[in-house]
C-alpha positions in Angstrom: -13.7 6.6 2.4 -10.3 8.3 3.8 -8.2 10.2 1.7 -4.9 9.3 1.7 -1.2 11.7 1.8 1.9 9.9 0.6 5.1 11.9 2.2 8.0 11.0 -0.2 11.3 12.2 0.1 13.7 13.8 -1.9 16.5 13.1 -0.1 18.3 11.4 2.5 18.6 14.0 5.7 15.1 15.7 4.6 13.8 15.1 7.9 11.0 13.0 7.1 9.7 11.5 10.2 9.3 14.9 11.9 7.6 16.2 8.9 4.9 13.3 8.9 4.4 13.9 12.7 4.3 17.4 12.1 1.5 17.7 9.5 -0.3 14.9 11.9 -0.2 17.4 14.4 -1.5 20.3 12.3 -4.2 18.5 11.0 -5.3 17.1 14.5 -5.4 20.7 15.6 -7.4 21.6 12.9 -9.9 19.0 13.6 -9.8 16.3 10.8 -9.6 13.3 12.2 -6.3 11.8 11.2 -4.7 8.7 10.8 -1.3 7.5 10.2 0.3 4.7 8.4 4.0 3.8 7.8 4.7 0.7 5.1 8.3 0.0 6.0 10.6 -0.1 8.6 14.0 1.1 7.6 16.9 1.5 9.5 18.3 5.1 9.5 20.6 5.4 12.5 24.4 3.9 12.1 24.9 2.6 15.6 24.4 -1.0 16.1 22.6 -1.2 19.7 20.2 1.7 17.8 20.6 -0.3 14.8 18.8 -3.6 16.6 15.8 -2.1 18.4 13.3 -3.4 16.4 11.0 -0.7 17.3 9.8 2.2 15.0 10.6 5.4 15.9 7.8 7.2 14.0 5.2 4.5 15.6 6.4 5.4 19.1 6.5 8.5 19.1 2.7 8.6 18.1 2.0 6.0 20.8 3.2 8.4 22.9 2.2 11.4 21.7 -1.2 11.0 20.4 -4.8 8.8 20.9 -3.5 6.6 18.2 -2.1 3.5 17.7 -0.4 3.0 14.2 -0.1 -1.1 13.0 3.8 -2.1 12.9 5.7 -1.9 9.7 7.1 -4.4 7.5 11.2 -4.1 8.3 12.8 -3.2 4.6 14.6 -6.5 4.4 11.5 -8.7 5.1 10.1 -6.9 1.9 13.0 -7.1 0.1 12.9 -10.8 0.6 9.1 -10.9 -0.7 10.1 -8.7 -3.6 12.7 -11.4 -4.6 11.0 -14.2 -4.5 8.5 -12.8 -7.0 5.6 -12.0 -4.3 5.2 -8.2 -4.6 1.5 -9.3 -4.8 1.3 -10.7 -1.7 3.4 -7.9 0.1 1.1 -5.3 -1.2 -2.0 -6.7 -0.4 -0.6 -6.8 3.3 0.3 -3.2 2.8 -3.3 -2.5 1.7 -5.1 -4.5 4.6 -3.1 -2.8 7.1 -3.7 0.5 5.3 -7.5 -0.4 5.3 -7.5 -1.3 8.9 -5.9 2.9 9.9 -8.6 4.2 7.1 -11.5 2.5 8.6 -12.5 5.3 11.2 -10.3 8.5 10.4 -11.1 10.8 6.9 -7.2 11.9 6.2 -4.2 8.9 6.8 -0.4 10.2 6.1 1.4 7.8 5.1 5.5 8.0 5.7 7.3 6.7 2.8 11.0 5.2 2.3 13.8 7.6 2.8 16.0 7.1 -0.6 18.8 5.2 -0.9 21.8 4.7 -2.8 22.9 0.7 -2.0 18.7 0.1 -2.5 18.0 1.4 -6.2 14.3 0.2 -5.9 13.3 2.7 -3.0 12.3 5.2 -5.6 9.9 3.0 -7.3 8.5 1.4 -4.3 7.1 4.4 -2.9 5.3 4.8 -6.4 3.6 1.5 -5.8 2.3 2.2 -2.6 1.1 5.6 -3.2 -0.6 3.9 -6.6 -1.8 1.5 -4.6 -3.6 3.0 -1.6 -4.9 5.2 -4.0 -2.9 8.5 -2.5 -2.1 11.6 -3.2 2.0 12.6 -3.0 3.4 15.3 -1.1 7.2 15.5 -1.6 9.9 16.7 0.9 12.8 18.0 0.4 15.5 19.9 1.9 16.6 23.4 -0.4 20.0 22.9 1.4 22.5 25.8 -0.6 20.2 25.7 -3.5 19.0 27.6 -5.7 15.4 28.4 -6.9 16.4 26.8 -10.3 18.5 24.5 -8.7 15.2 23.4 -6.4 13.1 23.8 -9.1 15.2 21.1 -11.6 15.3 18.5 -8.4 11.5 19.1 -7.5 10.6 18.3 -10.9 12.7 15.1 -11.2 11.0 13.8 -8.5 7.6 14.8 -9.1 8.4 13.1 -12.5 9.0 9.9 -11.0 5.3 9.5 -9.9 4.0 11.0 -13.8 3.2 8.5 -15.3 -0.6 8.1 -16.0 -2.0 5.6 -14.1 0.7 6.5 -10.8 -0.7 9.1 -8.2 -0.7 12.8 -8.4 2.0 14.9 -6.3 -0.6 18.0 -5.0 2.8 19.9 -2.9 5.6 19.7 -1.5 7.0 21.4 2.0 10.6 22.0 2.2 12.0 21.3 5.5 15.3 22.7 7.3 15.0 25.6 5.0 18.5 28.2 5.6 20.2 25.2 6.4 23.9 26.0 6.2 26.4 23.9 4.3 27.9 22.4 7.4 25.2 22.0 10.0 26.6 19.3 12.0 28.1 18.7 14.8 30.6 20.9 13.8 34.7 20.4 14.1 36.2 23.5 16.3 34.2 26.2 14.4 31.7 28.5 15.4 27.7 27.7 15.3 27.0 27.8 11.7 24.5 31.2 10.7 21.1 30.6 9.0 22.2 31.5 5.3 19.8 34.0 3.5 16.8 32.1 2.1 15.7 32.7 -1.3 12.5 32.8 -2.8 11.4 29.8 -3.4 7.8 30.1 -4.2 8.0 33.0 -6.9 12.0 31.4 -8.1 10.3 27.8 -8.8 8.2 27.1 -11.8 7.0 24.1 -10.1 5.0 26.8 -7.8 5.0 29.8 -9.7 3.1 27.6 -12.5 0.4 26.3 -9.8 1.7 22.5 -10.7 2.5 22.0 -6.5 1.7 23.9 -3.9 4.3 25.3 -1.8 2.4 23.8 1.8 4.9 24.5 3.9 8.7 25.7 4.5 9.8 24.5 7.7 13.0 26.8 9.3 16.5 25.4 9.9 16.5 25.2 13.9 20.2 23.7 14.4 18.3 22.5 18.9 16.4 20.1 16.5 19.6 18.0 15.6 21.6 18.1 19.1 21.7 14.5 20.5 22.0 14.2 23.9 25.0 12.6 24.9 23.4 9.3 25.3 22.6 9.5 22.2 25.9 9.8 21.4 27.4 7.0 23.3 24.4 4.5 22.2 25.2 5.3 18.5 29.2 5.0 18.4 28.9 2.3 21.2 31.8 3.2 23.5 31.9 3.1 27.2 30.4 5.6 29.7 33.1 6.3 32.3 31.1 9.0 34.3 27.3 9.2 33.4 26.3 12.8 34.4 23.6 14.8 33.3 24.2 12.5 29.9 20.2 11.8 29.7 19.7 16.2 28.9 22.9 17.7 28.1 22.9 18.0 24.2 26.1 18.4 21.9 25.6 21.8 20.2 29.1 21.1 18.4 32.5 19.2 18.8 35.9 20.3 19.9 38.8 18.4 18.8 41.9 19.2 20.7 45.7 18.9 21.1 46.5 22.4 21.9 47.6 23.9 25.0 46.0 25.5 27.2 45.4 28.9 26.0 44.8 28.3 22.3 41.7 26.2 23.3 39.8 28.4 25.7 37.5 29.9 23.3 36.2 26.3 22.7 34.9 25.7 26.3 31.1 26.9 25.6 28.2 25.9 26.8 27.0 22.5 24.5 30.2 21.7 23.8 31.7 18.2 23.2 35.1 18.1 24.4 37.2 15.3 22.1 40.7 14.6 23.3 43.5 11.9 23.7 42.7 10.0 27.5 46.8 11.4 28.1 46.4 14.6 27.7 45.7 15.4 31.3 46.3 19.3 30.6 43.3 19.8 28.3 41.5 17.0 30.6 41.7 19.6 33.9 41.2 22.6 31.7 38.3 21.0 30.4 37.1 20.7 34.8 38.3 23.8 35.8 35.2 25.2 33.2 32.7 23.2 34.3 33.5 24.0 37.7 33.3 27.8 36.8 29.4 27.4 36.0 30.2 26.3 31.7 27.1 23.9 31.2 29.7 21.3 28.7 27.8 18.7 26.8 30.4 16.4 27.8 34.3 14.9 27.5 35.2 12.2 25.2 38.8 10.3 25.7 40.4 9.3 23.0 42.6 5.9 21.6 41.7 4.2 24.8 43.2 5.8 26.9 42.9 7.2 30.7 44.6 10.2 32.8 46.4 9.2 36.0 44.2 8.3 38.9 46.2 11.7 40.4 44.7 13.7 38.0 40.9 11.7 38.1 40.9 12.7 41.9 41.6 16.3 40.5 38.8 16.9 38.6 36.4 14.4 40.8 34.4 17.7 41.4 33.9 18.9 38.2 32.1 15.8 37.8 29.8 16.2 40.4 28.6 19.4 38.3 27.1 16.7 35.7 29.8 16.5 33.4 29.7 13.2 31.6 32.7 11.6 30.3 32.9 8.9 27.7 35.6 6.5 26.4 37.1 5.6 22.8 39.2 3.2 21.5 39.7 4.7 18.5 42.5 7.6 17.7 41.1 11.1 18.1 40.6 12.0 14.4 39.0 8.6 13.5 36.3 9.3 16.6 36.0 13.0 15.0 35.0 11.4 11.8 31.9 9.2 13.6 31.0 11.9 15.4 30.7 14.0 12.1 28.7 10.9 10.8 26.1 10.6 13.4 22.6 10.0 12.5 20.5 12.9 12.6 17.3 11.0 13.0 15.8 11.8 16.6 16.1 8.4 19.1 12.7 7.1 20.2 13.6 7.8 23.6 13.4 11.4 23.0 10.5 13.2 23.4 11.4 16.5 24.0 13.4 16.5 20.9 10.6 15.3 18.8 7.7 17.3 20.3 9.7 20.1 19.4 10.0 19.0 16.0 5.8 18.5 15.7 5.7 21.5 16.6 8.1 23.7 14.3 6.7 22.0 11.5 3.4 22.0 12.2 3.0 26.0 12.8 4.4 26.5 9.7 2.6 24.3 7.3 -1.3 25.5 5.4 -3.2 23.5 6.6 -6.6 25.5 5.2 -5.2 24.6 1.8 -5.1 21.4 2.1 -8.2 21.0 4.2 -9.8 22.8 1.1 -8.1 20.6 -1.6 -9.3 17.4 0.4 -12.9 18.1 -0.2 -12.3 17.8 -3.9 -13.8 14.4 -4.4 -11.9 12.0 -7.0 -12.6 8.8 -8.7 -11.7 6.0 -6.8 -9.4 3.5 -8.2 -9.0 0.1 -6.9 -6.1 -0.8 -7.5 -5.2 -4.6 -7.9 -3.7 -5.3 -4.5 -6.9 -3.5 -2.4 -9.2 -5.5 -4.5 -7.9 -8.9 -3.9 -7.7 -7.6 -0.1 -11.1 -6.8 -0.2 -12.2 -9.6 -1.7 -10.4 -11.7 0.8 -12.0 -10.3 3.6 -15.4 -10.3 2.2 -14.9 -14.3 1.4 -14.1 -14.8 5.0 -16.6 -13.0 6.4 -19.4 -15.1 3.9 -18.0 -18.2 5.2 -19.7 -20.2 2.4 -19.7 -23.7 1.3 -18.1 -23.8 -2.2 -18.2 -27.3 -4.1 -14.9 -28.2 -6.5 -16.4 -31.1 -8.9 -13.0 -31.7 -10.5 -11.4 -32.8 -7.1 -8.4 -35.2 -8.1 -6.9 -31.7 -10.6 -3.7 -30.9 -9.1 -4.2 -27.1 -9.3 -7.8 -27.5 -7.8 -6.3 -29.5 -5.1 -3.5 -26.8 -4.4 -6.4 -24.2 -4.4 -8.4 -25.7 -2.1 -5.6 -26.2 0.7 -5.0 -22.7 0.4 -8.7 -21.7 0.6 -8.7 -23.7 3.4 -5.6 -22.3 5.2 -6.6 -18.6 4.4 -10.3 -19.4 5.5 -11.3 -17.7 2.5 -14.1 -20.8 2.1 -15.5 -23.9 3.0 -14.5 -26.6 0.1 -15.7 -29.3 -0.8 -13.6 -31.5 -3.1 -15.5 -33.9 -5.2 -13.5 -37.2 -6.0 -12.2 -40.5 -4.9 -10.6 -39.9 -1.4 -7.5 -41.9 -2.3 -6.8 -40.4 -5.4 -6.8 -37.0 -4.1 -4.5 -37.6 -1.1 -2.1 -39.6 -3.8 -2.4 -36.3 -6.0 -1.3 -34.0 -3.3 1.3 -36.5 -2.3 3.1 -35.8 -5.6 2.9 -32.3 -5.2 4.4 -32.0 -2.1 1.5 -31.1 0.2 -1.0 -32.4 2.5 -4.6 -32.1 2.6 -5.8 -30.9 5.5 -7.5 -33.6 7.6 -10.7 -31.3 7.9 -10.7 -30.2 4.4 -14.4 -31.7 2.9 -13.7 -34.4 0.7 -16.9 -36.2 -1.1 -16.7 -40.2 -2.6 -19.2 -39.3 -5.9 -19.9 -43.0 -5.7 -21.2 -42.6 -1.9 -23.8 -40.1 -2.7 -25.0 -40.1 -6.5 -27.9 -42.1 -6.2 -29.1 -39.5 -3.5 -29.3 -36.9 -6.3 -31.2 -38.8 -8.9 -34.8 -38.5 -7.5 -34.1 -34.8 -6.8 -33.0 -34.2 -10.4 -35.7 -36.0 -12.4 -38.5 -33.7 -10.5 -35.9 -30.7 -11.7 -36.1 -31.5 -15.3 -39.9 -33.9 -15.3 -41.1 -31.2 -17.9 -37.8 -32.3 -20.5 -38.5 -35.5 -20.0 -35.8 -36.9 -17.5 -35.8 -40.1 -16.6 -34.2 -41.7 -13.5 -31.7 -43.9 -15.9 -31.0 -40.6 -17.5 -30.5 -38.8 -14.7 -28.6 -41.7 -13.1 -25.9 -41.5 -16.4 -25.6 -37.1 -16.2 -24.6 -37.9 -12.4 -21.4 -39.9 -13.7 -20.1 -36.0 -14.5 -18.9 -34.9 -10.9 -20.4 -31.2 -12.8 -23.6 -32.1 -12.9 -23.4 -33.6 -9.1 -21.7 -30.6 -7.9 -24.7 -28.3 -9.4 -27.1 -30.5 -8.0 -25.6 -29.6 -4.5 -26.0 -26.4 -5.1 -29.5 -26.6 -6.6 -30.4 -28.7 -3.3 -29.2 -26.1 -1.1 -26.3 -28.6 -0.1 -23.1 -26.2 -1.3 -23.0 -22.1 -1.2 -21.8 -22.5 -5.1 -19.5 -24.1 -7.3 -16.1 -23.6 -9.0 -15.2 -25.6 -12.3 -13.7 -25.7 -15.6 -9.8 -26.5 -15.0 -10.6 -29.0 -17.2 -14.1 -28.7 -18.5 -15.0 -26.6 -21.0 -17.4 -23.8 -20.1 -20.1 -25.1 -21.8 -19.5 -28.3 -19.5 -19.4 -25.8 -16.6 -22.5 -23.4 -17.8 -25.1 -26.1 -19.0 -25.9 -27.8 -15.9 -26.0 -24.6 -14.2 -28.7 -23.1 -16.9 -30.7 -26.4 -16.5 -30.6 -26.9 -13.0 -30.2 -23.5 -10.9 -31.2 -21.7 -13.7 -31.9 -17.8 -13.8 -33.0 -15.4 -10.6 -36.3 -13.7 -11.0 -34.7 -10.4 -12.4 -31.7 -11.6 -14.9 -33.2 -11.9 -18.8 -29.7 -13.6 -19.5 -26.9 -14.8 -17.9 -24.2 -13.4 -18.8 -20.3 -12.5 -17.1 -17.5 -10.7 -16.2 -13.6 -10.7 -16.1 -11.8 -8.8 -13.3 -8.9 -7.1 -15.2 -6.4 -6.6 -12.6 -4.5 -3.8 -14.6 -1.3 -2.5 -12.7 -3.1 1.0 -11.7 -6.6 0.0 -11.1 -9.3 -2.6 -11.4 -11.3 -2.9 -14.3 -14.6 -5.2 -15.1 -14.7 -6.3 -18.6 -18.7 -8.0 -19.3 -19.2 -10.0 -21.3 -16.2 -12.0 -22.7 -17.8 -15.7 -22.1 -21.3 -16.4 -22.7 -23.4 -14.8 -24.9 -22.7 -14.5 -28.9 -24.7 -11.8 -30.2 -26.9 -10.0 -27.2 -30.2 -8.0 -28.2 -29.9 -4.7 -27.2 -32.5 -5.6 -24.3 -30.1 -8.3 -23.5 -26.8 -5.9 -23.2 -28.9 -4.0 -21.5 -29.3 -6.4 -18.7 -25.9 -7.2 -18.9 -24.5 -3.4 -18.3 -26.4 -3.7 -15.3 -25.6 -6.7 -13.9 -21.6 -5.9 -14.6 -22.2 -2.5 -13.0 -23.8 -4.5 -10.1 -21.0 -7.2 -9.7 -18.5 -4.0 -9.7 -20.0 -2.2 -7.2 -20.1 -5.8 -5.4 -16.6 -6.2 -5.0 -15.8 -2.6 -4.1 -15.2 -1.0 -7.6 -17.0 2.3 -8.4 -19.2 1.5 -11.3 -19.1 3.9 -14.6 -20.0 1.6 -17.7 -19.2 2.2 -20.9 -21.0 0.9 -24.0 -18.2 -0.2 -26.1 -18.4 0.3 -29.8 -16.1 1.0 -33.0 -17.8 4.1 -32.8 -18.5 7.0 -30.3 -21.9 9.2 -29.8 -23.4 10.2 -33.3 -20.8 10.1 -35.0 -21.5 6.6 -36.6 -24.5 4.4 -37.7 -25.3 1.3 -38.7 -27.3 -2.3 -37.0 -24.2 -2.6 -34.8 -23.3 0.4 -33.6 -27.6 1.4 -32.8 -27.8 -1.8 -31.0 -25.4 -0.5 -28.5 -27.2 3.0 -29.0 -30.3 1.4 -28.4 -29.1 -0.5 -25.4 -28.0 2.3 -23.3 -31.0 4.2 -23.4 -32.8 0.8 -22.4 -29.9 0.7 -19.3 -30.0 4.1 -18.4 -34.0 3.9 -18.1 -34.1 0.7 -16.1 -30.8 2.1 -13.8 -31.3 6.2 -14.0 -29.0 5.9 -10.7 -26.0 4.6 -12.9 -23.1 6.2 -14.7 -23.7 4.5 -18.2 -22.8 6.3 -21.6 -22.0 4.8 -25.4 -21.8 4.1 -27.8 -17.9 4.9 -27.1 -15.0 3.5 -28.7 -12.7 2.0 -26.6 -9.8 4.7 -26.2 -12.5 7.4 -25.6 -13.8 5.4 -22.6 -10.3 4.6 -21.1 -8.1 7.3 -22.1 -9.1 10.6 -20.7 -7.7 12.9 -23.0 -8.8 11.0 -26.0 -12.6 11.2 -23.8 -12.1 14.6 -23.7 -11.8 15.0 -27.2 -14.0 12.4 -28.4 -16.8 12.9 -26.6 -16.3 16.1 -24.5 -19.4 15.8 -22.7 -19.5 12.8 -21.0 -19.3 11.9 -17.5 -18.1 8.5 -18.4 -15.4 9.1 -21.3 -11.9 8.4 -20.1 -13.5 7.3 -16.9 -15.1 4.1 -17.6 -14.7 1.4 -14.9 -16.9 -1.0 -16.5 -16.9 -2.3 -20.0 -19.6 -3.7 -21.7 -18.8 -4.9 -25.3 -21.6 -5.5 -27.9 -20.7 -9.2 -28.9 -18.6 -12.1 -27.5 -16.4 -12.0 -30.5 -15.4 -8.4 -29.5 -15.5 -9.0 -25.6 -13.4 -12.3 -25.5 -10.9 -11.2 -28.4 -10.5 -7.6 -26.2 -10.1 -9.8 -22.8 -7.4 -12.1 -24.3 -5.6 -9.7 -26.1 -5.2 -7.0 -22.6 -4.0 -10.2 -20.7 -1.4 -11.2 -23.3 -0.2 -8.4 -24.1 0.0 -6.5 -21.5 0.5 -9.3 -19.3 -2.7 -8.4 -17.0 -4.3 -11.1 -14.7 -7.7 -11.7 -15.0 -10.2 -12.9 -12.6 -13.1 -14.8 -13.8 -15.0 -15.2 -15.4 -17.8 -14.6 -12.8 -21.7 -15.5 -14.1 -24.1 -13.5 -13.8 -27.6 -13.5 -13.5 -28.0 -17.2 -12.0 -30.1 -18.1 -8.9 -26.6 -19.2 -7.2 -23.3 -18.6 -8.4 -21.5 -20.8 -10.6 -18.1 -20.0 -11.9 -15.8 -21.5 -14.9 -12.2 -21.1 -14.9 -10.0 -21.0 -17.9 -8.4 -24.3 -18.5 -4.9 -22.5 -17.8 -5.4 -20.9 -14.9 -2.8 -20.6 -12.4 -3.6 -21.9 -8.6 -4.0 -18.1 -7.5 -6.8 -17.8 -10.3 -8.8 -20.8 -9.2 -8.6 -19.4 -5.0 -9.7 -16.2 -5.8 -12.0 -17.2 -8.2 -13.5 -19.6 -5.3 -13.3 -16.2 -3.0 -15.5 -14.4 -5.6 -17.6 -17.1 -5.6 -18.3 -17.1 -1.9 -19.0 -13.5 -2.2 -21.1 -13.9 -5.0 -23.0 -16.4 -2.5 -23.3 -14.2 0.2 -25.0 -11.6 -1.9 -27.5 -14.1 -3.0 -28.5 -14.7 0.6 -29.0 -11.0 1.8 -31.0 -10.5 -1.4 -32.9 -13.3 -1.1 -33.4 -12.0 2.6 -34.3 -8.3 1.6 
C-alpha cells in the first residue's frame, strides 16, 4: 500500500506547485517510485485568456517533465457545487478512486492541496478531509516572508493545529519556501532589485522544530529568476495588444519602470530586464528607450500607455531597435492604473514554461532531506479506512463480482430506487421480485424509470416451480407441497429459494420485513457453511475518520463463549473482506484482570478460544470500550496490548449490548451504518433496517455481491 504526502499551504504566494514538483523530483532521484495526485483544480492566475485554459498547470508540467501521467482534477467550482447540494460523499469517493487509481503501482504519492483563500472560507477544512481521507500524512508550506522565528513559529502552529484533531492526519514537517524573500519582491516600481534580507534561524528560533513536533525538511532560497514572466506572460495575463512581438517568447521582466521624466532623470532605469511603462505620446522616452536597445541593453520590453501611439515619424525612427527583439505592447488603461496590474500579476509559472519550472524542481529539490523522509516512510502505521475509500472499494469490488442479487420486496419505493441505481452504477445484477405493473406504476410516482433491462420477476409466474425443490429441502420437518405452496406466497421465502437453487448470487431484504422475516428462511433453507457454529453479523460504522465493524448487533441474544468466539472471527474475516485491517476487541464493562464475574469470563473465555483457533489475528479482551478505541485511555488501561486504542473490530458479548451500542453511535453521533451483513451462511443474505435510506439499501446490495463473490472463490479453493 502507498503512503501518501499531503502538501498544504500556509499561505497564498507560498509557491506550492513548484514545491510539490520539487519534492517529486527529489524523491524520483532518490529512487522511490513516486506518484502524484492533485484533488482540485483552482484558478490562481488573474488574467482571463489564462484564467479559461482548462488545463492544470501542475499536471502538465509532469506530463512533460516526467514518465507519469497524473488523472485530471476536479475544477474548484464543480466541487463547490457537490458540496452544496449535500454530496460531499460522493465527491470524495471520486477523490479516493482517483487517488487509488495513482497509488496502485508507486510506494510514495504527493498530493498538492488547495492554496488558501479568503472569498472561499472552506479551503482550510477541505484539505483536512482529503488528507483524513486518503489516509495521508501533512507536510505544510509556508513562506517566512519578514518573519520572525516567533512570528513563524505562532503561524506554523496555527496551522498545524488545524489538522489536530484526533481522528484528522498527522503534519510530520514542513519546508519553507522563498526563504530571504524581501518585502517587496515583485516586479518592482523604479527601484533597484530587492537584496536577499538576512535569514534567521529558523530551525533552533521555532519550537515547532526545536521541540521535534515537525521536521524542518527543507528551506528552499528566495531566487527573484524564479518569478520573471516572460513578456508573453505578461501580455496573456493583462490581455492587451502586442504591437511588435520580439523576443517576447524569452525575454523576462526582472522589474518595471514607470516613466514621465525626461531624458536624463531616467537613464539609470534602462537595464537589462527591464520593462519600460510609459504614455504611447511620449515619444521622447519612446526613442530613449531605442536608442538603448540599439546600444546592446537586452530590455524586457516597452509598454504604451492610455491607448495611445507615437507618430508614424517617430515609429520609422526606432524601426531598428525593434529588429534587436524589443517587444512592444499596448494599453488602454492610464499609466499608473497599468502599474498597478502589473504589480498584481500572478506569480504562478504559465504551463507554457518549462524553463521556468524546471528551474524551480530543481531549486527545491536540492535543497529538501530527502534521507529523512525516506527513513520516516518506513515507519509502518495502522491503516485507516476512512468512510469514502471504503465505499470506493466496495464499489469496485461489487462490479468486479458481477453477481445476481434478488430484491423480494420489489414494488418498495426505496428498493425500487436502489435497484435503478445498482443497475446504472453496475454495482449488481437485480432482480426485483413483484408484479411488473405495480413496479413500473411505483417508479412512475417517484419520478423515475426502470430500466428496460433491469430483471423484473411475476412471483405468480414462477412459484409453483419452487415448491418441489423446497419440500425435498425441509422432507425431514415435515413439509408438505400445500405447505410449501402457502410459505411461497412470501416473495422472502421465494427469493431464498433462488438463492438456495443456485438461481440468484444472494438476496437483499427487510425494508419492510422484520429481520426475523428476512433471517428464518435463510437459516432453514441455505442454512450454515461447513465452518460457521452460528450465524451471526456485522454493521459497518462509517465514522467520519475511519471505518469501523461493530459484530454482533442483530442476531444472536446471549452467545456461548465458543459462539463469540466464532463470531470474532468471522467479523475479523468480513473486515479484512472489505479492505479494513482487522484488530478485534472483546468488548466488556471490564478490561484485563481487573474484573470478574459469568459475564465478564465469558468474554475472557472467548478470546483465548479465538486467539487459539486464529493465532494469526490481532484479538485482545476483555476491554472496555474507551480502552479499545481511545488510545490514550489504551494506554493507560491496558498498557500492554497491541489492540487497546487500536481496535478496528468490535465484538460485544450480547445483543442487548451490541444493538444498544450500534444505535446509540448512529444517533448520536450521527454515523451511517452499513448492514447489517450475516455471517456464517452458505450464501449471503442481508436485512436492512426498516428505515434505511436508498444509499443504505445499494450499498448494502454491493456488500452483498461481495459477500457472494467470496463464497465462490472459497467454495473454489
Amino acid at each position: 500500500m502507498a503512503k501518501s504526502l499531503f502538501l498544504a499551504p500556509t499561505s497564498l504566494d507560498s509557491g506550492l506547485t513548484s514545491v510539490c514538483l520539487g519534492l517529486f523530483r527529489a524523491l524520483e532521484r532518490e529512487g522511490v517510485s513516486v506518484g502524484f495526485y492533485k484533488p482540485f483544480r483552482q484558478s490562481v492566475h488573474r488574467g482571463e485568456a489564462l484564467h479559461n485554459d482548462n488545463r492544470d498547470s501542475s499536471v502538465e508540467f509532469l506530463k512533460a517533465r516526467s514518465h507519469f501521467t497524473p488523472p485530471d482534477p476536479i475544477p474548484l467550482k464543480q466541487a463547490q457545487q457537490l458540496l452544496n447540494h449535500g454530496k460531499a460523499d460522493l465527491l470524495m469517493e471520486t477523490i479516493v478512486g482517483e487517488y487509488q487509481q495513482v497509488a496502485r503501482d508507486v510506494d510514495v504519492v504527493i498530493i498538492e492541496g488547495l492554496v488558501p483563500d479568503r472569498s472561499e472560507a472552506y479551503i482550510a477544512r477541505l484539505n483536512v478531509e482529503v488528507a483524513r481521507n486518503l489516509g495521508s500524512e501533512v507536510i505544510l508550506v509556508s513562506t517566512p516572508q519578514n518573519c520572525s522565528p516567533a512570528e513563524l513559529d505562532g503561524e506554523l502552529d496555527f496551522s498545524g493545529r488545524l489538522f489536530a484533531a484526533p481522528s484528522d492526519p498527522d503534519v510530520i514537517a514542513v519546508i519553507l519556501n522563498k526563504v530571504g524573500e524581501p518585502e517587496a519582491s515583485g516586479l518592482g516600481l523604479d527601484q533597484k532589485p530587492p537584496e536577499c534580507a538576512e535569514v534567521p534561524d529558523y530551525h533552533s528560533g521555532c519550537k515547532v522544530f526545536s521541540s521535534g513536533r515537525f521536521q524542518l525538511l527543507g528551506q528552499v532560497p528566495w531566487q527573484p529568476q524564479l518569478l520573471a514572466p516572460r513578456v508573453s506572460d505578461v501580455a496573456r495575463e493583462l490581455a492587451v495588444p502586442v504591437l511588435h512581438e520580439g523576443q517576447m517568447l524569452s525575454r523576462r521582466v526582472q522589474r518595471v519602470s514607470v516613466c514621465a521624466r525626461s531624458i536624463r532623470n531616467m537613464t539609470d532605469t534602462l537595464k537589462p530586464g527591464t520593462l519600460m511603462v510609459t504614455p504611447g505620446d511620449r515619444e521622447d522616452i519612446v526613442v530613449a528607450t531605442a536608442v538603448a536597445a540599439l546600444t546592446g541593453v537586452p530590455l524586457a520590453g516597452l509598454m504604451l500607455t492610455g491607448g495611445l501611439m507615437p507618430d508614424e515619424r517617430v515609429i520609422d525612427l526606432c524601426r531598428r531597435a525593434l529588429d534587436t527583439g524589443l517587444p512592444v505592447l499596448s494599453a488602454e488603461t492610464n499609466t499608473y492604473e497599468t502599474a498597478q496590474r502589473l504589480a498584481n500579476l500572478s506569480s504562478a509559472i504559465p504551463i507554457d514554461d518549462p524553463e521556468r519550472i524546471e528551474e524551480a524542481m530543481e531549486t527545491v529539490a536540492r535543497q529538501l532531506d530527502t534521507q529523512w523522509l525516506q527513513e520516516h516512510l518506513k515507519v509502518q502505521r495502522q491503516r485507516r479506512l476512512s468512510p469514502p475509500a471504503f465505499r470506493y472499494q466496495l464499489s469496485e469490488r461489487a462490479r468486479a463480482a458481477a453477481k445476481r442479487i434478488v430484491l423480494p420486496e420489489g414494488c418498495e419505493p426505496r428498493t425500487i430506487q436502489a435497484a435503478i441505481i445498482c443497475h446504472q452504477r453496475r454495482l449488481a445484477h437485480c432482480v426485483l421480485i413483484g408484479e411488473p405493473h405495480e413496479i413500473h406504476s411505483v417508479a412512475a410516482s417517484l419520478g423515475v424509470e426502470v430500466p428496460g433491462d433491469l430483471e423484473i420477476i411475476d412471483p405468480a409466474e414462477v412459484r409453483q416451480r419452487y415448491v418441489a425443490p423446497m419440500v425435498e429441502l425441509r422432507k425431514h420437518k415435515g413439509l408438505t407441497p400445500d405447505m410449501a405452496e402457502a410459505m411461497l406466497e412470501d416473495n422472502v421465502v421465494l427469493g431464498t429459494m433462488m438463492v438456495a437453487m443456485d438461481q440468484a448470487d444472494g438476496l437483499v431484504s427487510g425494508a419492510i420485513h422484520t429481520t426475523a422475516n428476512t433471517v428464518r428462511p435463510a437459516l432453514q433453507l441455505i442454512k450454515t457453511h461447513d465452518n460457521a457454529k452460528v450465524v451471526s453479523s456485522v454493521f459497518f460504522m462509517l465514522l467520519p475518520q475511519q471505518v469501523l465493524v461493530y459484530g454482533d448487533c442483530a442476531i444472536n441474544p446471549d452467545p456461548n463463549a465458543e459462539e463469540l468466539a466464532d463470531i470474532a472471527i468471522q467479523s475479523a474475516q468480513s473486515a479484512e473482506a472489505f479492505g479494513i485491517e482487522p484488530v478485534v476487541a472483546m468488548i466488556s464493562y471490564s478490561t484485563g484482570e481487573s474484573g470478574s464475574g459469568e459475564d465478564v469470563d465469558k468474554v475472557r473465555e472467548a478470546t483465548r478460544i479465538a486467539r487459539e483457533r486464529r493465532p494469526d489475528l490481532l484479538i485482545d479482551g476483555p476491554l472496555q470500550y474507551d480502552a479499545a478505541a481511545i488510545e490514550s485511555v489504551g494506554k493507560s488501561k491496558a498498557p500492554g496490548s497491541k489492540v487497546a486504542g487500536k481496535a478496528t473490530v468490535f465484538v460485544f458479548p450480547d445483543l442487548n449490548t451490541g444493538n444498544t451500542t450500534y444505535k446509540a453511535v448512529q444517533r448520536s453521533a450521527n454515523v451511517v451504518s452499513v448492514g447489517p451483513m450475516l455471517q456464517g451462511l452458505r450464501k449471503p443474505v442481508n436485512d436492512l433496517s426498516r428505515g434505511a435510506l436508498v444509499e443504505d439499501i445499494v450499498f448494502t446490495i454491493a456488500l452483498t455481491a461481495v459477500q457472494a463473490k467470496q463464497v465462490e472463490d472459497a467454495g473454489t479453493a
